[in-house]
C-alpha positions in Angstrom: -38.0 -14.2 27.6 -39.9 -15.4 24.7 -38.7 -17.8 22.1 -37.4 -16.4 18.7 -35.9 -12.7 20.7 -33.0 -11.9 21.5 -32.4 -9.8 24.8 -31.1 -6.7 25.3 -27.8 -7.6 27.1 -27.1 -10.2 24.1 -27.7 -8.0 21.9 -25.1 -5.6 23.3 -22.6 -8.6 24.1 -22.9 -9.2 20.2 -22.3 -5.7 18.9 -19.4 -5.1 21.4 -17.9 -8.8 19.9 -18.0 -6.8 17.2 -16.1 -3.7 18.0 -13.8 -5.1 20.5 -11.2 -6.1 17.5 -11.2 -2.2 16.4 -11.2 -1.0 19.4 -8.5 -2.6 20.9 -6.5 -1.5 18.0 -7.0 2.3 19.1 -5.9 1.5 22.4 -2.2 1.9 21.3 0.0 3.8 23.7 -2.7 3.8 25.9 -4.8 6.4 24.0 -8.3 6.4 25.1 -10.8 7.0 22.0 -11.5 10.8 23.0 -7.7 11.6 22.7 -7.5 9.7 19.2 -10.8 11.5 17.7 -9.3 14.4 19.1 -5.5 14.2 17.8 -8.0 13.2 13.9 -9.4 16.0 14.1 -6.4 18.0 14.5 -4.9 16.2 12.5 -7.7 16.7 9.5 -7.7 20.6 10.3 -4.2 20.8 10.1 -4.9 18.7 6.6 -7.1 21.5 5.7 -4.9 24.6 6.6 -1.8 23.1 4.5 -4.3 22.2 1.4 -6.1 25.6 1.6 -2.1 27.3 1.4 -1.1 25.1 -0.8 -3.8 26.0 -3.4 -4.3 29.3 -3.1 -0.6 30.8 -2.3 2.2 28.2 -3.0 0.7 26.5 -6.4 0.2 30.3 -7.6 4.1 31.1 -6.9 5.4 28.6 -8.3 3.8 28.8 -11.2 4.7 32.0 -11.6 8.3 31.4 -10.9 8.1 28.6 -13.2 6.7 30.8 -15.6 9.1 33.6 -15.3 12.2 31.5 -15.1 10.8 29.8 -18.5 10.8 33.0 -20.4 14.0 34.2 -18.6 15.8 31.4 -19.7 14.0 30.0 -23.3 15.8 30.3 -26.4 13.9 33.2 -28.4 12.6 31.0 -31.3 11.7 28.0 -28.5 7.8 26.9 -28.1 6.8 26.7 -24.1 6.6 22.6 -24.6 10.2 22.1 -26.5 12.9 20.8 -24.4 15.4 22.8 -26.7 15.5 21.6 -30.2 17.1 18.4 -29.0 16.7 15.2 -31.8 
């Protein structure tokens, strides 16, 4: 080996110093890392499906609900932002 590089296998003992602190952290309940970049992705689709229902159905409904309760219910000479002519 000449003077001034570094091998190979120090390299890789360096770079898995490195890791070894996150890694063991994602050992917990003896997860391996395929079953814990597996359960994130499901987890992130799942993410996904909610947000996507959330914006495009549930927001919509409820504010139209909102909306229709608020004209139900409003005093006739009320503006949409008054909370009822209270001082």
């Amino acid at each position: 080996m000449e003077d001034g590089k570094l091998s190979l296998l120090s390299l890789a003992k360096a770079e898995g110093a490195k890791v070894a602190p996150m890694g063991g952290g994602l050992l917990i309940y003896g997860l391996t890392y395929q079953e814990w970049t597996i359960r994130l992705m499901a987890f992130y689709a799942l993410f996904l499906v909610v947000d996507s229902i959330g914006r495009k159905w549930v927001y919509p409904i409820v504010k139209l609900a909102w909306s229709f309760a608020w004209s139900r219910f409003r005093k006739p000479d009320q503006a949409p932002g008054d909370p009822g002519g209270q001082q």
